[in-house]
PyMOL Python script that loads the backbone (N, CA, C, O; Angstrom):
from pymol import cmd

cmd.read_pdbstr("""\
ATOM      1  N   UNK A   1      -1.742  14.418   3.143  1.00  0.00           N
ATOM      2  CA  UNK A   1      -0.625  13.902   2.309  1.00  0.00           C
ATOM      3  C   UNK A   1      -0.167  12.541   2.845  1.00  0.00           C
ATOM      4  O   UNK A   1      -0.047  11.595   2.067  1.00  0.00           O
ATOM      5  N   UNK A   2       0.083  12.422   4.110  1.00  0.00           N
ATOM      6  CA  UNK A   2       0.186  11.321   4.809  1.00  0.00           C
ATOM      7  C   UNK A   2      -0.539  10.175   4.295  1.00  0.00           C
ATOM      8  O   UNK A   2      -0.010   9.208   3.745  1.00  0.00           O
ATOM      9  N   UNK A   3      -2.101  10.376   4.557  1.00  0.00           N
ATOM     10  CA  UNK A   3      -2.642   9.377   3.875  1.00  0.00           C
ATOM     11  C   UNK A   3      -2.659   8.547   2.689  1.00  0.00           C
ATOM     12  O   UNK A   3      -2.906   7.366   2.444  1.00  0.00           O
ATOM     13  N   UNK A   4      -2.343   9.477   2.102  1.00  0.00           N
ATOM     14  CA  UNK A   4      -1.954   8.961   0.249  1.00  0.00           C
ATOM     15  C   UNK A   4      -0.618   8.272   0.516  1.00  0.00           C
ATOM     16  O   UNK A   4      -0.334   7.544  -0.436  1.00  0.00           O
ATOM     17  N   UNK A   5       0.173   8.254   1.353  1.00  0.00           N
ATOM     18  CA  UNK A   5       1.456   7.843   1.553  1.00  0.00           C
ATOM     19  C   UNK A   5       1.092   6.312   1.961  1.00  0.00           C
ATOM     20  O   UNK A   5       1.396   5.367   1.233  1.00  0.00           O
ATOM     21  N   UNK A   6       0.455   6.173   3.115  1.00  0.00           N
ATOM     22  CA  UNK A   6      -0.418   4.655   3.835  1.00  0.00           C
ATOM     23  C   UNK A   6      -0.969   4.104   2.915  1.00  0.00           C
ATOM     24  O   UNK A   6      -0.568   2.994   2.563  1.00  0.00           O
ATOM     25  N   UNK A   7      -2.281   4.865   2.127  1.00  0.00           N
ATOM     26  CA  UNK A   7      -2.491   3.980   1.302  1.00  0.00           C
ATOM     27  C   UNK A   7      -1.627   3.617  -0.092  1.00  0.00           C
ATOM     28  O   UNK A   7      -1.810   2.569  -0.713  1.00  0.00           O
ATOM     29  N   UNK A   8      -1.052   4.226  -0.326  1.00  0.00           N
ATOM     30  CA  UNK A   8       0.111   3.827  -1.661  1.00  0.00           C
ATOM     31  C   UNK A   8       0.703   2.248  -0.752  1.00  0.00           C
ATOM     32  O   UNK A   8       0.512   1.170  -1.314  1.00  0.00           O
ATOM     33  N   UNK A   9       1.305   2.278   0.449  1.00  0.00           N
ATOM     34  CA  UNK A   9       2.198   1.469   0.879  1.00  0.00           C
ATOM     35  C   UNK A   9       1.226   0.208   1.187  1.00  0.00           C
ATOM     36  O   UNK A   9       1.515  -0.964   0.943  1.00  0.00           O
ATOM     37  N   UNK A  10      -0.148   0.733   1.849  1.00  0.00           N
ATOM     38  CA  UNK A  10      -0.865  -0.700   1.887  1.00  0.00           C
ATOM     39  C   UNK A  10      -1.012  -1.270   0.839  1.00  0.00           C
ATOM     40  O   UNK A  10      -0.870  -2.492   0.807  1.00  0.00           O
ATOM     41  N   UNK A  11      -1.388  -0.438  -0.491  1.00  0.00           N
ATOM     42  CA  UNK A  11      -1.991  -1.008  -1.681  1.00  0.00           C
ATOM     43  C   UNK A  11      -0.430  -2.154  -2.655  1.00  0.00           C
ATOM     44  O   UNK A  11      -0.586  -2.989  -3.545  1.00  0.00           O
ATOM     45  N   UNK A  12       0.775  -1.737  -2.052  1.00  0.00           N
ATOM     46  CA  UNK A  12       2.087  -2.658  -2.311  1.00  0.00           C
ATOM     47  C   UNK A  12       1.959  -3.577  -1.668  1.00  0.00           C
ATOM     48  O   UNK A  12       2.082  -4.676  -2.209  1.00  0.00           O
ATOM     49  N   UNK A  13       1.670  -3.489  -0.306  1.00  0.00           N
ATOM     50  CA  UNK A  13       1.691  -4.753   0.745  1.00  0.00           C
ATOM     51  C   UNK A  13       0.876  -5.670  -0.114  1.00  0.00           C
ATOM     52  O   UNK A  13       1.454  -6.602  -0.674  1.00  0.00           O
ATOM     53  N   UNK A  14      -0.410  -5.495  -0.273  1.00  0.00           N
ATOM     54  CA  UNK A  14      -1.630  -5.947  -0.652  1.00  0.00           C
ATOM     55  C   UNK A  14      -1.178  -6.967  -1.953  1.00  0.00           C
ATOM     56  O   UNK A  14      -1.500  -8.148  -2.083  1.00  0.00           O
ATOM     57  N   UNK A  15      -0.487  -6.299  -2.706  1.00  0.00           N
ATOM     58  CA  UNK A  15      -0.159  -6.775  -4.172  1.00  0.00           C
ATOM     59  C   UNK A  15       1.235  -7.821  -4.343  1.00  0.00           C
ATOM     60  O   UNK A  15       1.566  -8.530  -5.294  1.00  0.00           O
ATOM     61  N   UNK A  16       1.912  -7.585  -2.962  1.00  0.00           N
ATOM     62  CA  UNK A  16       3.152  -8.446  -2.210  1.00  0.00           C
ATOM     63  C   UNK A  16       2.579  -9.564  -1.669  1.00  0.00           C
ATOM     64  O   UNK A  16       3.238 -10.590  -1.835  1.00  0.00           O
ATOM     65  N   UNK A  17       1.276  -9.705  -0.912  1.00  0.00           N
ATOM     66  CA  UNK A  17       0.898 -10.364  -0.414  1.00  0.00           C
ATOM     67  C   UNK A  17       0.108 -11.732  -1.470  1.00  0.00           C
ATOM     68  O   UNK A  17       0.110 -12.950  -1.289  1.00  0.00           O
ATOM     69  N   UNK A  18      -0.585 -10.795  -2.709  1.00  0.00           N
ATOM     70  CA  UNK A  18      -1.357 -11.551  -3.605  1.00  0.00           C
ATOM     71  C   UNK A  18      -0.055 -12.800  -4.565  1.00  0.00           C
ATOM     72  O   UNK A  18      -0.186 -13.855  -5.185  1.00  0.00           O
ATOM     73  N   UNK A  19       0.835 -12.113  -4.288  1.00  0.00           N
ATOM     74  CA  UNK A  19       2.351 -13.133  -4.736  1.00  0.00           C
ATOM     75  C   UNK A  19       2.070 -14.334  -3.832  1.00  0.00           C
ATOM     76  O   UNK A  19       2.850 -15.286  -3.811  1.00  0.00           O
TER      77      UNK A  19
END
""", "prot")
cmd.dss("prot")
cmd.show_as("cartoon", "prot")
cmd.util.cbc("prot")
cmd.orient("prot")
């Protein structure tokens, strides 16, 4: 469950970052 949690939050970073 954790994991799905990391990647949900990387995949925001990721899309924060592409800003």
């Amino acid at each position: 469950m954790a994991m799905i949690l990391i990647l949900m939050i990387q995949f925001g970073k990721e899309r924060c970052n592409v800003n």
